[in-house]
mmCIF file of the N, C-alpha and C atoms, coordinates in Angstrom:
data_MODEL
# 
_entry.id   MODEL 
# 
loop_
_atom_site.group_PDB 
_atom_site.id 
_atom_site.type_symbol 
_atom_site.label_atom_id 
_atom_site.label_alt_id 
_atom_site.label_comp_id 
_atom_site.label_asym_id 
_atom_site.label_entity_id 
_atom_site.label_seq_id 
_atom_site.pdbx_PDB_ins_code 
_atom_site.Cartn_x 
_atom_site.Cartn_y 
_atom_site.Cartn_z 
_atom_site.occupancy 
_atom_site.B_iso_or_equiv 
_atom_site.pdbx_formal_charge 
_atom_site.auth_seq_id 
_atom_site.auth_comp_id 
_atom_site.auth_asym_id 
_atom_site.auth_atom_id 
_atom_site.pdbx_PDB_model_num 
ATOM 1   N N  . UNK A 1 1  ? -31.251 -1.397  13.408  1.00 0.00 ? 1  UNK A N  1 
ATOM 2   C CA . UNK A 1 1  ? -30.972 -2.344  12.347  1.00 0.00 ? 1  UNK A CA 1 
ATOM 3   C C  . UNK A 1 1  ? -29.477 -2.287  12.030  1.00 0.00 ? 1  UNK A C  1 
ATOM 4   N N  . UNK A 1 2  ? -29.205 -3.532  12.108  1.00 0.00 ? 2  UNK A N  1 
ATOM 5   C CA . UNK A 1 2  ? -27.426 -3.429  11.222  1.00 0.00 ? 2  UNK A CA 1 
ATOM 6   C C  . UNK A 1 2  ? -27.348 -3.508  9.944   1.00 0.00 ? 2  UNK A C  1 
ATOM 7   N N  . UNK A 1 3  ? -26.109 -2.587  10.207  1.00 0.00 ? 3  UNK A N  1 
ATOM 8   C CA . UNK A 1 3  ? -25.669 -2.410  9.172   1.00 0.00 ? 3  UNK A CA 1 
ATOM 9   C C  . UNK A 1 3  ? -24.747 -3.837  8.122   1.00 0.00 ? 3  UNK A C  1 
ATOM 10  N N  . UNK A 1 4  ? -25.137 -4.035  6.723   1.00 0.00 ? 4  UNK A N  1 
ATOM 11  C CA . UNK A 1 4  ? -24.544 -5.290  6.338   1.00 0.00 ? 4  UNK A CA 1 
ATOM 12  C C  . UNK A 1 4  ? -23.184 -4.730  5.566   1.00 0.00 ? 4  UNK A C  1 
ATOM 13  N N  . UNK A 1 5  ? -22.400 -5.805  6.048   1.00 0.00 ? 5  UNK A N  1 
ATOM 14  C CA . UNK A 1 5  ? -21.208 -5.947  5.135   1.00 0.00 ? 5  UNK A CA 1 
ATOM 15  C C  . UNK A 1 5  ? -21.059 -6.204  3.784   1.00 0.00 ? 5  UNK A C  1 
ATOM 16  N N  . UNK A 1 6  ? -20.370 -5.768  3.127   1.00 0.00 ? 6  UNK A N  1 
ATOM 17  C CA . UNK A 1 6  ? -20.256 -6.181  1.228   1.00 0.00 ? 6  UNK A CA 1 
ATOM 18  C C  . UNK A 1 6  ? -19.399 -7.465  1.529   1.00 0.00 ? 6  UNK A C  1 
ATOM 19  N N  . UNK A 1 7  ? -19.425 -8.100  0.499   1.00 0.00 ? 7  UNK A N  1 
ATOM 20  C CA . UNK A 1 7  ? -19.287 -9.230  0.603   1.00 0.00 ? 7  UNK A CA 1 
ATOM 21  C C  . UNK A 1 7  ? -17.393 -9.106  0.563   1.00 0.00 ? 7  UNK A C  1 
ATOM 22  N N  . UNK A 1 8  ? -16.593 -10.102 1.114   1.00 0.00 ? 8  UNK A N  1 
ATOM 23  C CA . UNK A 1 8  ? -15.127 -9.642  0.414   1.00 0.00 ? 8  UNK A CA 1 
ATOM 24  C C  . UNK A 1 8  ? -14.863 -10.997 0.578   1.00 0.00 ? 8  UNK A C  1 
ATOM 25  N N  . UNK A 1 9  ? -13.507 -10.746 -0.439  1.00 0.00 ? 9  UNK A N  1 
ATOM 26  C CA . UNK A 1 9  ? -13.208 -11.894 -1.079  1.00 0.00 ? 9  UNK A CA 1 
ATOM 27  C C  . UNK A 1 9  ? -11.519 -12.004 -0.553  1.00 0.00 ? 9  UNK A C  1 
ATOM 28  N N  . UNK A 1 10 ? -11.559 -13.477 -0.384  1.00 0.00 ? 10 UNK A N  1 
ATOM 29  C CA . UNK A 1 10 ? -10.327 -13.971 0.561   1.00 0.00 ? 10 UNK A CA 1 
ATOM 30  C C  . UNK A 1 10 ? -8.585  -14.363 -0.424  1.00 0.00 ? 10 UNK A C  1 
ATOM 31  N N  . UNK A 1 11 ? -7.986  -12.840 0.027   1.00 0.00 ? 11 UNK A N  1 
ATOM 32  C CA . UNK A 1 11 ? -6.894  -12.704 -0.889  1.00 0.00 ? 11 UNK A CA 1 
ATOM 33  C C  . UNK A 1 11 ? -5.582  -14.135 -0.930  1.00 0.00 ? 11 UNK A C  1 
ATOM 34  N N  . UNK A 1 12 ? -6.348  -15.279 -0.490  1.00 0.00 ? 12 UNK A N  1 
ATOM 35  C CA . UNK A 1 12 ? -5.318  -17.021 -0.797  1.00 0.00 ? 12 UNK A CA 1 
ATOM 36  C C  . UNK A 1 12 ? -4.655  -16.513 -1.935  1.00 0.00 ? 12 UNK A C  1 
ATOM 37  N N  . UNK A 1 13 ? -3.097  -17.126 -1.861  1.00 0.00 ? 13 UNK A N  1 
ATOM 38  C CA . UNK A 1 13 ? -2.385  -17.125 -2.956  1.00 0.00 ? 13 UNK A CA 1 
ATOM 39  C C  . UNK A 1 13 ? -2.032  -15.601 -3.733  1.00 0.00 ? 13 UNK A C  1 
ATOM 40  N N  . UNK A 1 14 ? -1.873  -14.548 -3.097  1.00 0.00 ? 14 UNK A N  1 
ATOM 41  C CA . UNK A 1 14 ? -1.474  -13.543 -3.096  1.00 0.00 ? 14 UNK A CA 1 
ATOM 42  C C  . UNK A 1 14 ? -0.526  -12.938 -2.408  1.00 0.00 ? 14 UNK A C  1 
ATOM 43  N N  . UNK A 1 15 ? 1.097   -12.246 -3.018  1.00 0.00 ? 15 UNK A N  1 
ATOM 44  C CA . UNK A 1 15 ? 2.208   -12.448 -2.011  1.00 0.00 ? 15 UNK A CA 1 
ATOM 45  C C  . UNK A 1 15 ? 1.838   -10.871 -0.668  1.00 0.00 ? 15 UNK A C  1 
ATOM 46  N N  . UNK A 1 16 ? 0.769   -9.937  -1.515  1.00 0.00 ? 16 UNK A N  1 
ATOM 47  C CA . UNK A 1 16 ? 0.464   -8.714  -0.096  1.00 0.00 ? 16 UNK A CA 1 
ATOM 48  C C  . UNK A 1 16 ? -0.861  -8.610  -0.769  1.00 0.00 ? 16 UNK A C  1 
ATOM 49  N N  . UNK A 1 17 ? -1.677  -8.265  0.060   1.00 0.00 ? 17 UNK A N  1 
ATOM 50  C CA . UNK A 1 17 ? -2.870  -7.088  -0.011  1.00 0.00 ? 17 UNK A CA 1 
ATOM 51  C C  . UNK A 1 17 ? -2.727  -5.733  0.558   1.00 0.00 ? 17 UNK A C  1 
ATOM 52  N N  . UNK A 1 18 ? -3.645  -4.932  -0.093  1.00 0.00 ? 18 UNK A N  1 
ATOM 53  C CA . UNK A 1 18 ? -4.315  -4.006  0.684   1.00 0.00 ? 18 UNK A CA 1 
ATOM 54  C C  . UNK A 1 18 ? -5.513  -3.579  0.936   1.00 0.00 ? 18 UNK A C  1 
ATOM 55  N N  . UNK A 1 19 ? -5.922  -3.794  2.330   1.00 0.00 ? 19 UNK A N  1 
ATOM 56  C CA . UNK A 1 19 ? -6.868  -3.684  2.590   1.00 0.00 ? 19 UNK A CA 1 
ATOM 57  C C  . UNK A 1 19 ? -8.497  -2.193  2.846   1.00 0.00 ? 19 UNK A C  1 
ATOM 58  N N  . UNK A 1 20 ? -8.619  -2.352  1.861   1.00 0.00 ? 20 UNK A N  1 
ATOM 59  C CA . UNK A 1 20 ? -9.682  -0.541  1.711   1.00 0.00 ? 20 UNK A CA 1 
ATOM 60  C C  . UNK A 1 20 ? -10.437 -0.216  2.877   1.00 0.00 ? 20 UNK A C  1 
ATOM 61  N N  . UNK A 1 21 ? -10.512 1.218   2.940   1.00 0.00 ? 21 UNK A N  1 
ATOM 62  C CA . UNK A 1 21 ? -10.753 1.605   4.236   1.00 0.00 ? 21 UNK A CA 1 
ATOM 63  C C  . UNK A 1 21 ? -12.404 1.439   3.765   1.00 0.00 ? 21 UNK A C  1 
ATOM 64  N N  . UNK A 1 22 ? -13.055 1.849   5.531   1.00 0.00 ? 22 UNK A N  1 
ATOM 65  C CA . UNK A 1 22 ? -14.825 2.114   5.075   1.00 0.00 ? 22 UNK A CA 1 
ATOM 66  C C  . UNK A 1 22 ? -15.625 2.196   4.233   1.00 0.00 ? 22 UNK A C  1 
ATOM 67  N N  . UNK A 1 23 ? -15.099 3.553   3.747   1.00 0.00 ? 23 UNK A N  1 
ATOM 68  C CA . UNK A 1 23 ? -15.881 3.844   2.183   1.00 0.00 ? 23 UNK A CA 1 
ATOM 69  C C  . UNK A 1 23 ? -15.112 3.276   1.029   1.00 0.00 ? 23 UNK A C  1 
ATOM 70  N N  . UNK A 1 24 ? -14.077 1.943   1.331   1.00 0.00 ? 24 UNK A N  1 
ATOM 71  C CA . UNK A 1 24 ? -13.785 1.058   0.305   1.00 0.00 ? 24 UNK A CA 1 
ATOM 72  C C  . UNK A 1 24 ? -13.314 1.710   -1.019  1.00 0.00 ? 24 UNK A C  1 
ATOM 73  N N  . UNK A 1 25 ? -12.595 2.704   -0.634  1.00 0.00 ? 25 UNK A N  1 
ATOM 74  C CA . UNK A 1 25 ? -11.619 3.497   -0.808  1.00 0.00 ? 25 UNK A CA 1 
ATOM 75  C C  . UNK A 1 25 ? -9.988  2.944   -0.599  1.00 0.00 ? 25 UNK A C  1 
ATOM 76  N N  . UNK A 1 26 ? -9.305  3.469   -1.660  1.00 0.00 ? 26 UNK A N  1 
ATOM 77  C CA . UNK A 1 26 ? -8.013  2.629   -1.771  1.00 0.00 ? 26 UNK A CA 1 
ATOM 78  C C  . UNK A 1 26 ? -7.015  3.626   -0.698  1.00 0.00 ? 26 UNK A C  1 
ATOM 79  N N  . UNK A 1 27 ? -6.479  2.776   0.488   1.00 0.00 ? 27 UNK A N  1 
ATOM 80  C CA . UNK A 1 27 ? -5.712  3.742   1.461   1.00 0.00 ? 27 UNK A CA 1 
ATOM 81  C C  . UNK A 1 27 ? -4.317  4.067   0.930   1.00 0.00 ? 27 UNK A C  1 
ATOM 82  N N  . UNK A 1 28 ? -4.840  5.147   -0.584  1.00 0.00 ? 28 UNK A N  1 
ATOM 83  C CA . UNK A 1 28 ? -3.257  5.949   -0.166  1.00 0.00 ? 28 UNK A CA 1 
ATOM 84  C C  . UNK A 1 28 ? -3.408  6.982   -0.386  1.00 0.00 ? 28 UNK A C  1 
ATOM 85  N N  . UNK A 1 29 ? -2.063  8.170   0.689   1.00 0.00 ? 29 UNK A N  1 
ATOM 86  C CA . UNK A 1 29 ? -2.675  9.242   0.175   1.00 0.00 ? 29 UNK A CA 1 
ATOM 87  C C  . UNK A 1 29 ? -1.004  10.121  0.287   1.00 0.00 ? 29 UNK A C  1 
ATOM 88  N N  . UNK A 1 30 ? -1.230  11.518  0.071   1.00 0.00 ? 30 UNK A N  1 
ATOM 89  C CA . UNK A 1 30 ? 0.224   12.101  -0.077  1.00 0.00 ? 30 UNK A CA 1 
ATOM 90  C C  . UNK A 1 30 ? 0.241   12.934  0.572   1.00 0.00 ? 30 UNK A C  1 
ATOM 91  N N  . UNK A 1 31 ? 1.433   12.580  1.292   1.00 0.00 ? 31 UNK A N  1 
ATOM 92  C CA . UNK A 1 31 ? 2.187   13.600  2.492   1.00 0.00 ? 31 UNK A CA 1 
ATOM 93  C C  . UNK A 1 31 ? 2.811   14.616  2.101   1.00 0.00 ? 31 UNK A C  1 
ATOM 94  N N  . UNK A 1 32 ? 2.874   15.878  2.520   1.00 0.00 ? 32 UNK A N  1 
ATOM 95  C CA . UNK A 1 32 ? 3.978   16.477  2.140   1.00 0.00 ? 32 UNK A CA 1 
ATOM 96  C C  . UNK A 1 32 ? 4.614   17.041  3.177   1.00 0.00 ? 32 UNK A C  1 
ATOM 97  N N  . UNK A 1 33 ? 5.781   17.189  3.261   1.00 0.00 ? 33 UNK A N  1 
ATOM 98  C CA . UNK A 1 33 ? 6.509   17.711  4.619   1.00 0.00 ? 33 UNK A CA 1 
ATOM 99  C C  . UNK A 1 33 ? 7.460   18.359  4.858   1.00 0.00 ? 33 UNK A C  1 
ATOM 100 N N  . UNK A 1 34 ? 7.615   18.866  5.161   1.00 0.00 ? 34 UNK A N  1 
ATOM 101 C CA . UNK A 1 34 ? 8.973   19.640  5.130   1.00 0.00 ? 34 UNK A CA 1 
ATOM 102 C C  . UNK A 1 34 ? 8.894   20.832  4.253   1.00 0.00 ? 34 UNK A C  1 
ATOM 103 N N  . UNK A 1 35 ? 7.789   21.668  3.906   1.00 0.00 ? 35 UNK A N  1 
ATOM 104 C CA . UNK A 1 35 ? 7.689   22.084  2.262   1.00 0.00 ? 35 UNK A CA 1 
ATOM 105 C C  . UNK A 1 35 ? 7.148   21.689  1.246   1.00 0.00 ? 35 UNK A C  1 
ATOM 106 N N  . UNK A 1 36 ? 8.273   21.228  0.569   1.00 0.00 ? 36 UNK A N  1 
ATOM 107 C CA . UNK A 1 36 ? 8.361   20.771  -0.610  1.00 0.00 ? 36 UNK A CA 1 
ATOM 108 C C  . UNK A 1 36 ? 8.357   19.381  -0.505  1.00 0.00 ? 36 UNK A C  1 
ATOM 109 N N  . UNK A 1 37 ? 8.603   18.733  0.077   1.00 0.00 ? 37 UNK A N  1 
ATOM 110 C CA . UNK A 1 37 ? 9.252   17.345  -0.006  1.00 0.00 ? 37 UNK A CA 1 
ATOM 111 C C  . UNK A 1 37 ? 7.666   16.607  -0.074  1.00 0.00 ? 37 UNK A C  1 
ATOM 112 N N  . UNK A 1 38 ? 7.613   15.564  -0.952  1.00 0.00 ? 38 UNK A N  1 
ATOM 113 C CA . UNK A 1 38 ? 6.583   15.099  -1.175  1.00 0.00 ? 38 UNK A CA 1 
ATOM 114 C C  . UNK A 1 38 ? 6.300   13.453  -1.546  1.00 0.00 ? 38 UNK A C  1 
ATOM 115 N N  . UNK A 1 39 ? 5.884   12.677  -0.173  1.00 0.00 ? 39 UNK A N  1 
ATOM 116 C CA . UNK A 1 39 ? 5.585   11.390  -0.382  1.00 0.00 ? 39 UNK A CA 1 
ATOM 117 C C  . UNK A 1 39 ? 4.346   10.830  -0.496  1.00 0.00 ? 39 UNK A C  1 
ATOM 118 N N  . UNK A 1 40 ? 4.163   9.717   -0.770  1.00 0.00 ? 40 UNK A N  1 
ATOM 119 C CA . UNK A 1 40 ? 2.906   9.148   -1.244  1.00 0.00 ? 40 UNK A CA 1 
ATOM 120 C C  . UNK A 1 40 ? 3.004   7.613   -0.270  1.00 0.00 ? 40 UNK A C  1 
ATOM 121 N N  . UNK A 1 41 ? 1.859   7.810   0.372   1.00 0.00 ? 41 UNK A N  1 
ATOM 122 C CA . UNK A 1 41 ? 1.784   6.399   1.498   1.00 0.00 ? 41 UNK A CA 1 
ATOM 123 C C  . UNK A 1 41 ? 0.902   5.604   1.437   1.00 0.00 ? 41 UNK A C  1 
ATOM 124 N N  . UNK A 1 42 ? 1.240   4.011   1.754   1.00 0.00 ? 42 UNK A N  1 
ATOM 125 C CA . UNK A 1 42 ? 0.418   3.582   1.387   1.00 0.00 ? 42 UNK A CA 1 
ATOM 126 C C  . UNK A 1 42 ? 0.150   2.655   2.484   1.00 0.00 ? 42 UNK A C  1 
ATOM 127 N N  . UNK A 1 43 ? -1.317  2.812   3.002   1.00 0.00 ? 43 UNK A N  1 
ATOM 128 C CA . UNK A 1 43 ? -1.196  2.019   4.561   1.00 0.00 ? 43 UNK A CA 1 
ATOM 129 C C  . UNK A 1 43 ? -2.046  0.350   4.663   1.00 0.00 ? 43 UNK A C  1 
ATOM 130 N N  . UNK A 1 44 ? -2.225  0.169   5.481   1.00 0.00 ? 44 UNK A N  1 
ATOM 131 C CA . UNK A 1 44 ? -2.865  -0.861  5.577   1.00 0.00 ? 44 UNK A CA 1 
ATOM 132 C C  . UNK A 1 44 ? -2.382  -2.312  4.576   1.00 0.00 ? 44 UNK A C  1 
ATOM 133 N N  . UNK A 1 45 ? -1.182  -2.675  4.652   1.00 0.00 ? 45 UNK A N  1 
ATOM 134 C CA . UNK A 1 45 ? -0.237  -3.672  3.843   1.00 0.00 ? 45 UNK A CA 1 
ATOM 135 C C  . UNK A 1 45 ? -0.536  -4.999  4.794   1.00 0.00 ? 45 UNK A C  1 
ATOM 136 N N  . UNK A 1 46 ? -0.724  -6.063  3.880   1.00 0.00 ? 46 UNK A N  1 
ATOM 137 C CA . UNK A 1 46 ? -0.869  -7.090  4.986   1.00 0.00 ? 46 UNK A CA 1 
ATOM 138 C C  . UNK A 1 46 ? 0.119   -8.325  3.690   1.00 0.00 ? 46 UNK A C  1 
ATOM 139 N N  . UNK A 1 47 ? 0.967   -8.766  4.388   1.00 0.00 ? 47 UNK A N  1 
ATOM 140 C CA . UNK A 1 47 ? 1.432   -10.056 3.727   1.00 0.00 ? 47 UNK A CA 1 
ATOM 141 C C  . UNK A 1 47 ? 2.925   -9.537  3.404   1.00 0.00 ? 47 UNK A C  1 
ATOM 142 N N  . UNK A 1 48 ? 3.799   -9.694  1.961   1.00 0.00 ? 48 UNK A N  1 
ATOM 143 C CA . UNK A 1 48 ? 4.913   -9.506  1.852   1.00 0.00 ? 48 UNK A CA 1 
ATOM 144 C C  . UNK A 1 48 ? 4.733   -8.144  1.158   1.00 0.00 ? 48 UNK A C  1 
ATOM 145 N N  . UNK A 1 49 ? 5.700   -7.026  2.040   1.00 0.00 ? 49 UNK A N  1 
ATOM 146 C CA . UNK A 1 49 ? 5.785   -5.590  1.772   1.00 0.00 ? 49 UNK A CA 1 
ATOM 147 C C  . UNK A 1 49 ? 6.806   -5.654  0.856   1.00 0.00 ? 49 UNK A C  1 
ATOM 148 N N  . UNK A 1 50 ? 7.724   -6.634  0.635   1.00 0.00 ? 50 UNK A N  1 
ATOM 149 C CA . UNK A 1 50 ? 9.274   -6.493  -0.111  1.00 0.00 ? 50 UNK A CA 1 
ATOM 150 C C  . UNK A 1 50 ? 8.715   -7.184  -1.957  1.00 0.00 ? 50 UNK A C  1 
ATOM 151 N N  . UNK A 1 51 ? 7.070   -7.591  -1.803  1.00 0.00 ? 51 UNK A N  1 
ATOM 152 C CA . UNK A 1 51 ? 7.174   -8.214  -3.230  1.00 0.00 ? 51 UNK A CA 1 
ATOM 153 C C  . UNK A 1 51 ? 6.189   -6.611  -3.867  1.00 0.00 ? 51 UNK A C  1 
ATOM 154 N N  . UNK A 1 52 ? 5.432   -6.066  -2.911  1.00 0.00 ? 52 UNK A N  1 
ATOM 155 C CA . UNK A 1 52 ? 4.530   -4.893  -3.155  1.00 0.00 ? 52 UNK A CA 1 
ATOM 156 C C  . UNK A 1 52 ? 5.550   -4.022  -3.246  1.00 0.00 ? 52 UNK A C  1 
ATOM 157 N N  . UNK A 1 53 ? 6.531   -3.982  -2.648  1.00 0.00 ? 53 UNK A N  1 
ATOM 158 C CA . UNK A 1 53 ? 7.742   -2.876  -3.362  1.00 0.00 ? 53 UNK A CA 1 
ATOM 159 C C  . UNK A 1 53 ? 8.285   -2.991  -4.739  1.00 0.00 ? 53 UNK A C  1 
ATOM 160 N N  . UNK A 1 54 ? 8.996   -4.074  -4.743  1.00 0.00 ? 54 UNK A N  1 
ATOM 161 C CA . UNK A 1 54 ? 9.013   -4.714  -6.447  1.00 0.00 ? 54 UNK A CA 1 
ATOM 162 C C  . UNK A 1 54 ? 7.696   -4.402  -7.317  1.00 0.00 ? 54 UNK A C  1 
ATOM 163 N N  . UNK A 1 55 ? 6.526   -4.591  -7.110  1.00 0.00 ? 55 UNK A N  1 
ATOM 164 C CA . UNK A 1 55 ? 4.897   -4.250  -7.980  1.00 0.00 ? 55 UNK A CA 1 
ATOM 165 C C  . UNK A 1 55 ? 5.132   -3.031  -8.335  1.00 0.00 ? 55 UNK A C  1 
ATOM 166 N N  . UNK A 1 56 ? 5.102   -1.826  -7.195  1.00 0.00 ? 56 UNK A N  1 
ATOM 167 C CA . UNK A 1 56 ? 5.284   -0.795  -7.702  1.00 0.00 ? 56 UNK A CA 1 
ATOM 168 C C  . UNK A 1 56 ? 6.088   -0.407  -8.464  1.00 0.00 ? 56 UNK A C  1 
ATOM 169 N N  . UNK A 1 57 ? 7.593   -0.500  -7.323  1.00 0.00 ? 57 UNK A N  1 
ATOM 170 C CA . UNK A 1 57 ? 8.795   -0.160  -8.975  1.00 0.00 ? 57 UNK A CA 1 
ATOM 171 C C  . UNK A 1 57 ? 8.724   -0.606  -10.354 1.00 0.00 ? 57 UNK A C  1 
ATOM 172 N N  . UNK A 1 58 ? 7.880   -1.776  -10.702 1.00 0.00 ? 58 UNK A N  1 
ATOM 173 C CA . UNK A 1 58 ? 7.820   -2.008  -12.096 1.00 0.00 ? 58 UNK A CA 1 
ATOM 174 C C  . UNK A 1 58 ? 7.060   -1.325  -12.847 1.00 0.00 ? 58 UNK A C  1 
ATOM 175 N N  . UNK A 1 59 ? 5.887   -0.925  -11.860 1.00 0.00 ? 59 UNK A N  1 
ATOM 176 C CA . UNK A 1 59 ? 4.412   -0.151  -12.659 1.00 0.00 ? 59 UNK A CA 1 
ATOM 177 C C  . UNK A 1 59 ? 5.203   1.224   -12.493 1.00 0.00 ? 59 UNK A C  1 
ATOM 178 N N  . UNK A 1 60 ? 5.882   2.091   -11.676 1.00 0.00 ? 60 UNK A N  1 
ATOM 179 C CA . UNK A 1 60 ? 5.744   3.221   -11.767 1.00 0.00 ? 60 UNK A CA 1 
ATOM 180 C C  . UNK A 1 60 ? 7.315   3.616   -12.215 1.00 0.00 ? 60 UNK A C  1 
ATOM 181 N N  . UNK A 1 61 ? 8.111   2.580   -12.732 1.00 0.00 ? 61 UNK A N  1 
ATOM 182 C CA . UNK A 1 61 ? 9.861   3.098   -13.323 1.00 0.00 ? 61 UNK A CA 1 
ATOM 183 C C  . UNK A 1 61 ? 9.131   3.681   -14.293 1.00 0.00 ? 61 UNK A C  1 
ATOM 184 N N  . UNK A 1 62 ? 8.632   3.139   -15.683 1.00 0.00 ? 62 UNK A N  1 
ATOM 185 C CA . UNK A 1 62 ? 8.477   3.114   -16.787 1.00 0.00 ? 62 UNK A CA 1 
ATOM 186 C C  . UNK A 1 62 ? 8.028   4.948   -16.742 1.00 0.00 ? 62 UNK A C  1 
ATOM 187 N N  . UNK A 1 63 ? 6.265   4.989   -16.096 1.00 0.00 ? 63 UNK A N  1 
ATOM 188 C CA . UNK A 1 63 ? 5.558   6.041   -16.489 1.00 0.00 ? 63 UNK A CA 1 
ATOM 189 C C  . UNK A 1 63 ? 6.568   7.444   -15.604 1.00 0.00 ? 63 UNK A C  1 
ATOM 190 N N  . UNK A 1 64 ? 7.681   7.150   -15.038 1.00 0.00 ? 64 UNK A N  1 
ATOM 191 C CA . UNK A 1 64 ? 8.310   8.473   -14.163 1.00 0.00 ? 64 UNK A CA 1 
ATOM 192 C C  . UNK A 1 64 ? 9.892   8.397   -14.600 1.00 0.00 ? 64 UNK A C  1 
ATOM 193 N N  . UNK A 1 65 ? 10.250  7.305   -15.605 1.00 0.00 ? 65 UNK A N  1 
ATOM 194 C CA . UNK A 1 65 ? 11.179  6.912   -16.863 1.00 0.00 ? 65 UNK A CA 1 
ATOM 195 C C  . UNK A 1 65 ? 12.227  7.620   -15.261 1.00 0.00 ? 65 UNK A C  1 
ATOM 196 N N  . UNK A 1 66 ? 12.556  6.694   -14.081 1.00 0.00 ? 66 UNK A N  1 
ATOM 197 C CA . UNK A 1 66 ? 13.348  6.941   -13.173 1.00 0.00 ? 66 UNK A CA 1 
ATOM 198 C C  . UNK A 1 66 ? 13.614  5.727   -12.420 1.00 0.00 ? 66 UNK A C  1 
ATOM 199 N N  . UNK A 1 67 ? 14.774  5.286   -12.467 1.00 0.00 ? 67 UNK A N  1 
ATOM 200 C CA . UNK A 1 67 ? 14.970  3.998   -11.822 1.00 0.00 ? 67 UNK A CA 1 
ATOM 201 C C  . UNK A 1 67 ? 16.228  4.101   -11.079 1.00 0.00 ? 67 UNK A C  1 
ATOM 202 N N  . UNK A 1 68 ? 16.610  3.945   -9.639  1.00 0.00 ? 68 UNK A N  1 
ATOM 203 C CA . UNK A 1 68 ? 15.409  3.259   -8.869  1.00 0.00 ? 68 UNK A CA 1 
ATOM 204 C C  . UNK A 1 68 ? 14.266  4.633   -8.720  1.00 0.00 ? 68 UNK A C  1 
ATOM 205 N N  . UNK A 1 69 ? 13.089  3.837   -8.125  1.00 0.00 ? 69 UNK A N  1 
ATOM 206 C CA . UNK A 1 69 ? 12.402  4.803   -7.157  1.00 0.00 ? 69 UNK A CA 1 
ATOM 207 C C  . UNK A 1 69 ? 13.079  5.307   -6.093  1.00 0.00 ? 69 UNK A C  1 
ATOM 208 N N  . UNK A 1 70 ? 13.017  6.081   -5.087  1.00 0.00 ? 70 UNK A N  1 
ATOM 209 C CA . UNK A 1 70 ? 13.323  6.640   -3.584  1.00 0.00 ? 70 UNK A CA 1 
ATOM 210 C C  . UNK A 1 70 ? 12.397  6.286   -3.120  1.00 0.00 ? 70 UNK A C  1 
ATOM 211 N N  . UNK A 1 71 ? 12.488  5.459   -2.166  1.00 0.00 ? 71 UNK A N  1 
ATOM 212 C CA . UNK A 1 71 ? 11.564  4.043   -1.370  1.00 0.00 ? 71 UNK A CA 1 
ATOM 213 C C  . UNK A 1 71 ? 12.253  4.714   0.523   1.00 0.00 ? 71 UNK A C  1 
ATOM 214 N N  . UNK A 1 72 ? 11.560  5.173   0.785   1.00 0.00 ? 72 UNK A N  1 
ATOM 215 C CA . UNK A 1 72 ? 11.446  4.846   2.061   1.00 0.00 ? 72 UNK A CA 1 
ATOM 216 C C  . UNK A 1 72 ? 10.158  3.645   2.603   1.00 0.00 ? 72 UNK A C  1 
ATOM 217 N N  . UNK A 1 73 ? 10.875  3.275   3.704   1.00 0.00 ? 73 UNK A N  1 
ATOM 218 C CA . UNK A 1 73 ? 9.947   1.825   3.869   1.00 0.00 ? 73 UNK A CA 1 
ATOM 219 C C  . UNK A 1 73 ? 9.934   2.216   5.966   1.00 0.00 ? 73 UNK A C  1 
ATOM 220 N N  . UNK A 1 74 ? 8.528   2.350   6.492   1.00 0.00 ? 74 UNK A N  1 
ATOM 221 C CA . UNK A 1 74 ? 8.731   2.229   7.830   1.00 0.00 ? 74 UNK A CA 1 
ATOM 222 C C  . UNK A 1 74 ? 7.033   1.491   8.262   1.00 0.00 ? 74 UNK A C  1 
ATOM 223 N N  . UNK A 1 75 ? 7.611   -0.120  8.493   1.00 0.00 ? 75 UNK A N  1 
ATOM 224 C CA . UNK A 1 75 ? 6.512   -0.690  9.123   1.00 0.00 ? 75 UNK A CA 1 
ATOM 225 C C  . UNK A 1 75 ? 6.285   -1.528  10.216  1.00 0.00 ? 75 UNK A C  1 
ATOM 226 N N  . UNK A 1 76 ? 5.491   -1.636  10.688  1.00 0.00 ? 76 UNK A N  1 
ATOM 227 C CA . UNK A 1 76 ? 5.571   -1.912  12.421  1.00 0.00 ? 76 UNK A CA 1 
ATOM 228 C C  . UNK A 1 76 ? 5.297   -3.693  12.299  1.00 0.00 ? 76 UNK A C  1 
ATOM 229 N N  . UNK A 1 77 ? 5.938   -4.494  12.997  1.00 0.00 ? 77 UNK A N  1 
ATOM 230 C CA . UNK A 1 77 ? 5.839   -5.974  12.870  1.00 0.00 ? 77 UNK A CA 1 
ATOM 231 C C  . UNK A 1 77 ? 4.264   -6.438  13.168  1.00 0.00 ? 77 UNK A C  1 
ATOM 232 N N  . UNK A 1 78 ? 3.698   -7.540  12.889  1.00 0.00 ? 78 UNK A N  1 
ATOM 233 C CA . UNK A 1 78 ? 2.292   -7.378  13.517  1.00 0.00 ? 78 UNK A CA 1 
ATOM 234 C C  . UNK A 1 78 ? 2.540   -8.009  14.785  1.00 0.00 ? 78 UNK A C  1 
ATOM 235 N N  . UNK A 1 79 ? 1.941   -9.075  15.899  1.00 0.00 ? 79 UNK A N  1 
ATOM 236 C CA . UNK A 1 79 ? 2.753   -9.935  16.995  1.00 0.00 ? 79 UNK A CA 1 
ATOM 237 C C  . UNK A 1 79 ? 2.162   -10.976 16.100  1.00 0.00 ? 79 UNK A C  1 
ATOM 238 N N  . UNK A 1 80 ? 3.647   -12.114 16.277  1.00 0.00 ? 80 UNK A N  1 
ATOM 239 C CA . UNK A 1 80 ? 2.902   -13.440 15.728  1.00 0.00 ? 80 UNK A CA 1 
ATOM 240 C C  . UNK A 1 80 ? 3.830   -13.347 14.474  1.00 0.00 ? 80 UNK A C  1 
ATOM 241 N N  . UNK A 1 81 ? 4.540   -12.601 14.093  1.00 0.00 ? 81 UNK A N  1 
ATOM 242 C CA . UNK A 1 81 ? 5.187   -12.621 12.558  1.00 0.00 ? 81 UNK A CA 1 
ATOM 243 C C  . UNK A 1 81 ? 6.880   -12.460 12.764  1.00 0.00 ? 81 UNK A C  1 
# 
């Protein structure tokens, strides 16, 4: 027997999504490397990564009262874009 899909809903008119893994779970999680050094990633981006950069810096200046963020950005083109 198959297995059914949850229903999802078609992100029109939205400048990025992100898309949840299996257990529909939000894909981010935190790296740490080097030690100490400690990032937070966020995968599966589909649409404009440069307006989801702006989203965050607004939601997270305020509560870490630090502006700018330290934004590293490394993402692979899709083909077709």
């Amino acid at each position: 027997m198959a297995a059914s899909l949850p229903e999802t809903h078609n992100p029109i008119h939205l400048p990025n999504f992100v898309q949840c893994c299996q257990m529909h779970s939000i894909p981010v999680y935190k790296d740490i490397t080097h030690g100490n050094f400690q990032m937070n990633v966020i995968r599966r981006v589909e649409g404009d990564i440069w307006a989801l950069l702006k989203d965050v810096e607004d939601f997270l200046s305020p509560l870490l009262e630090k502006t700018p963020i330290p934004v590293y950005l490394n993402f692979m083109p899709q083909p077709g874009q």
